[in-house]
C-alpha positions as CSV (number, residue, x, y, z in Angstrom):
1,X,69.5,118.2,137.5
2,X,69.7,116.5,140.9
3,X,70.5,118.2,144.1
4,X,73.6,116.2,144.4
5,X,74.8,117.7,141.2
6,X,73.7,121.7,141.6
7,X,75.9,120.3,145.2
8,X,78.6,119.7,143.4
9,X,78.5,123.0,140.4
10,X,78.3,124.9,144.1
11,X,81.7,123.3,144.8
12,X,83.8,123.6,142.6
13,X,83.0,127.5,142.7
14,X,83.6,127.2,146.0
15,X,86.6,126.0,145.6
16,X,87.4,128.5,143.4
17,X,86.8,130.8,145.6
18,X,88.9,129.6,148.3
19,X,91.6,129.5,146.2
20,X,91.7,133.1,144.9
21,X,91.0,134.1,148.7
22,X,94.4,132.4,149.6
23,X,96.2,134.0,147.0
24,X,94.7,136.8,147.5
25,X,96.5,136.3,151.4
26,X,99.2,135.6,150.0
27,X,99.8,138.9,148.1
28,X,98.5,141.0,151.5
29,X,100.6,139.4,153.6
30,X,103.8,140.0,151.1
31,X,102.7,143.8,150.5
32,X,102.3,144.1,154.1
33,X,106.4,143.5,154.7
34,X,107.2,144.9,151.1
35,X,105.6,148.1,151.3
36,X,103.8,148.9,154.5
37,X,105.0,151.6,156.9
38,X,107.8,151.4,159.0
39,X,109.1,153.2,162.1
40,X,111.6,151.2,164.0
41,X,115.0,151.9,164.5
42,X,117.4,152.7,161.5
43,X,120.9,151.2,161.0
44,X,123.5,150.3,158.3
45,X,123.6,146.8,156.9
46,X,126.7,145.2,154.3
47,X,125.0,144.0,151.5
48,X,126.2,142.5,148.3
49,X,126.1,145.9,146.6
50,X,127.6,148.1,149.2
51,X,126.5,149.3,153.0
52,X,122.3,150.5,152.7
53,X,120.8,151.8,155.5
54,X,117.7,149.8,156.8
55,X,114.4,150.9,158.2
56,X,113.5,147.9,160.5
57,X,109.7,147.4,161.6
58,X,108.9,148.5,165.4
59,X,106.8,146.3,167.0
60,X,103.2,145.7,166.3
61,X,103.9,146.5,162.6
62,X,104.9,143.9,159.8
63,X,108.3,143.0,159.2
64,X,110.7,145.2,157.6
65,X,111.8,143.6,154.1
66,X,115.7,143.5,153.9
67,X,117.0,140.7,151.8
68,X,113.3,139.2,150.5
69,X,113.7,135.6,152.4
70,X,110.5,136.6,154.4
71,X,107.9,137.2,151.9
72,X,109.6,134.9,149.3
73,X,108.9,132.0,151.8
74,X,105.1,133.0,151.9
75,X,103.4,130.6,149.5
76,X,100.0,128.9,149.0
77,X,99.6,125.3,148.9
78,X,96.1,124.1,147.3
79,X,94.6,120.9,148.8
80,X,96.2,117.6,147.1
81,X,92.1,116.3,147.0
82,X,90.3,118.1,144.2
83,X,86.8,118.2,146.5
84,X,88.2,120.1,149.4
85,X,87.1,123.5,150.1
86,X,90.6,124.5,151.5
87,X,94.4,125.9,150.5
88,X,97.0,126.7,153.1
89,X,99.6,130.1,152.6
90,X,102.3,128.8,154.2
91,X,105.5,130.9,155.5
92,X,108.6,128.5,155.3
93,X,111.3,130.8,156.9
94,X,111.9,129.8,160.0
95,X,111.8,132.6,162.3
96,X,108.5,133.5,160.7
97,X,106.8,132.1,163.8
98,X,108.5,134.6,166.0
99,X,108.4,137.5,164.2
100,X,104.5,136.8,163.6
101,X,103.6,136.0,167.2
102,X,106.9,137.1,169.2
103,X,109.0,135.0,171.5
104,X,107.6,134.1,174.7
105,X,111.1,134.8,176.5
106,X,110.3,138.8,175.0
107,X,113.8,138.4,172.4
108,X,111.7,138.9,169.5
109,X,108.1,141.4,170.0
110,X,105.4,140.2,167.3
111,X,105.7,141.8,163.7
112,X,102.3,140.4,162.7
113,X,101.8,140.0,158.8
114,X,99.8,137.0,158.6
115,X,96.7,138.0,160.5
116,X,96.5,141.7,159.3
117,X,96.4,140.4,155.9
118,X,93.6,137.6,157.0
119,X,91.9,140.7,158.4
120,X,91.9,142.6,154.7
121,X,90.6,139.6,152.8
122,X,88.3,138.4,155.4
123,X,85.3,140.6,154.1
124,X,86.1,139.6,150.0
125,X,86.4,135.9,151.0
126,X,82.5,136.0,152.3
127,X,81.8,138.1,149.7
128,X,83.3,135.5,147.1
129,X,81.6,132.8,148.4
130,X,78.4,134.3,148.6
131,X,78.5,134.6,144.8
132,X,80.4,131.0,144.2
133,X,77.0,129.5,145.8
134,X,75.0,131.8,143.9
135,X,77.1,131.0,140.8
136,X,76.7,127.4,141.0
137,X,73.0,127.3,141.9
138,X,72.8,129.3,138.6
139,X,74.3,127.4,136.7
140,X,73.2,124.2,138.2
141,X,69.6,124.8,137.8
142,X,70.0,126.0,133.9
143,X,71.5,122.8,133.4
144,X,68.1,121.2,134.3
């Protein structure tokens, strides 16, 4: 087998790889408003089924799921070219900017759920790529 093709066996691990990691994003950055810790201020919110009372996020910590539009918007978009090594996760609500980042004119302090969850799969993404190239040269080689 050619160098060109144990190159490509590598790839599409790789891609693989990149793939899972942005899922894997995905999921951190949905548990992170889902389930993580909250300590802002309490209040009483009308809801479909009755008046709930709300734990909001204080600042610095993720947002405080209320009604799901948050972490439903959260999605990962896989590259349209099947030879890229990349996916996007992608938040479609629109004030997820702000709440991720904060407003500049102080209305809104940051709520970060994006990066912190980069942060967690960070270390498995190396890690996962590491053994896509090892994968591939593996397989590529026995090929021979």
């Amino acid at each position: 087998m050619s160098f060109a093709a144990v190159g490509a066996v590598v790839a599409k691990h790789a891609r693989k790889a990149v793939l899972a990691a942005a899922y894997d994003l995905e999921a951190h950055a949905k548990a992170e408003i889902q389930t993580g810790t909250k300590s802002g201020e309490t209040y009483r919110v009308a809801t479909e089924k009755g008046v709930i009372t709300h734990q909001a996020s204080a600042p610095g910590e993720a947002p405080a799921n209320l009604f799901g539009v948050l972490a439903g918007s959260i999605s990962t978009v896989p590259s349209d070219d099947p030879t890229a090594l990349e996916a996007r996760v992608i938040v479609t609500a629109e004030y997820g900017a702000a709440l991720e980042f904060g407003r500049e004119d102080g209305s809104i302090s940051a709520r970060p759920f994006i990066r912190p969850a980069a942060d967690q799969v960070e270390k498995s993404f190396a890690r996962r790529v590491g053994a896509a190239v090892a994968a591939g040269a593996r397989e590529g080689a026995a090929s021979r």
